[in-house]
N, C-alpha and C positions, 0 to 999 in steps of 0.2 A: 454607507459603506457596509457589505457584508462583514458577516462573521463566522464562524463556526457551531454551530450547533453542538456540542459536549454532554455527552452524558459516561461519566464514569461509573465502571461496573467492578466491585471489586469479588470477588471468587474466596475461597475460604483460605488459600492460600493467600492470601494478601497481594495475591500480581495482579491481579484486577485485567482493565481493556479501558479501550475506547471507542464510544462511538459518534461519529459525526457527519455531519452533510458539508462537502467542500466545494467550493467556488475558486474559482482562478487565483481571487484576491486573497483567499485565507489559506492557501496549501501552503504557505511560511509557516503558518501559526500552527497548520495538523503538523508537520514536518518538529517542526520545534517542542510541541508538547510530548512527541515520539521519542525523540531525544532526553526532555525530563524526566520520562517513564522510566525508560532505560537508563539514564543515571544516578534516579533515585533508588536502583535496585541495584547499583556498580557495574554497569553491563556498558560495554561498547554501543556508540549508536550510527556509528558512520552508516556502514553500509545500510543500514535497516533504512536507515533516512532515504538515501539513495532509491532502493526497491520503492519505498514508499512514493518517493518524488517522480519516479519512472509511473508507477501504474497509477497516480492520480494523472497525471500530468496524459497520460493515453487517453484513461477516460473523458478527461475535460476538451480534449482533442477532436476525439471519433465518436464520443458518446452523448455530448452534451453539454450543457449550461453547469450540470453540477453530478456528483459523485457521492456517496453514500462509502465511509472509510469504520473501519474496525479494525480493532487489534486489541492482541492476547497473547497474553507472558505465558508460557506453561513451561518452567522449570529454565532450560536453557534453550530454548527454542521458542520463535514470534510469530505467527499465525496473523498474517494482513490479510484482508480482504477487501478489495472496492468493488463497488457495484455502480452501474450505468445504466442507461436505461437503452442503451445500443443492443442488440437479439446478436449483432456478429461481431465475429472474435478477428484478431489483427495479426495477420500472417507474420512470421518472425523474419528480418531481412537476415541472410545471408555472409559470414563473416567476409565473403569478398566483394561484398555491394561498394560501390565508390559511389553511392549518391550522399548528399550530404544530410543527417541526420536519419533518422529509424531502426535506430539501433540499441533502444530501452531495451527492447526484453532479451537483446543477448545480454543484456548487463543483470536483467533479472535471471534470467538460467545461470549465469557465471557465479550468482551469488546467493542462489535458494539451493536449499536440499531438492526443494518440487516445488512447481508450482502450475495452475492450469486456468482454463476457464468455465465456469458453471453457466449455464444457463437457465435463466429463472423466468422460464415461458414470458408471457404478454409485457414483464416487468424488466426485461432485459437479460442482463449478464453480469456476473461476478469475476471478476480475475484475482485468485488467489494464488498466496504463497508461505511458506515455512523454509523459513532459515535460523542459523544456528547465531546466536547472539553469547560472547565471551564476556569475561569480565574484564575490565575497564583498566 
């Protein structure tokens, strides 16, 4: 059975990050350990969870076998980023689309300050985002 790959990084502030390689099987476990981030620091983690379970959940979709996940507390604000190994980026459907499903990243634009897509030449793409995380 897979697992996550973990490597915690802590910053001088003490909010630290994570980073991991995610598979189908272990985005409970990145989704969860996001949550103990944010509750070891008193901070809300619904939505983060959310953002986070929408763009792993894309990249494992459109991108790939597996996904490359980080994340970073700075102050009151959470800095995700996943990376794929996909070169193109996933048009946003439309609030009056009636197909069923594809409609993650209006729930990520609904609930990030920003967010976007990087391109990282021959090695793929990033889709990041920042959103504001409250306390708990």
């Amino acid at each position: 059975m897979p697992t996550a790959t973990v490597d915690h990084q802590a910053d001088a502030t003490g909010e630290g990050g994570l980073l991991a390689l995610v598979v189908r099987s272990t985005l409970r476990t990145a989704r969860h350990r996001l949550r103990d981030h944010l509750t070891a620091h008193g901070l809300a983690s619904d939505d983060a969870c959310l953002v986070l379970s929408e763009l792993v959940g894309n990249s494992l979709l459109h991108g790939g076998e597996t996904a490359a996940v980080a994340w970073r507390l700075c102050g009151d604000r959470l800095h995700i980023g996943v990376a794929d190994a996909a070169a193109h980026s996933l048009p946003v459907i439309e609030d009056a689309c009636t197909r069923e499903g594809g409609r993650g990243l209006l729930l990520v634009d609904q609930l990030t300050e920003a967010w976007g897509v990087r391109p990282l030449g021959a090695l793929g793409k990033e889709t990041w985002c920042r959103l504001p995380v409250k306390a708990a």
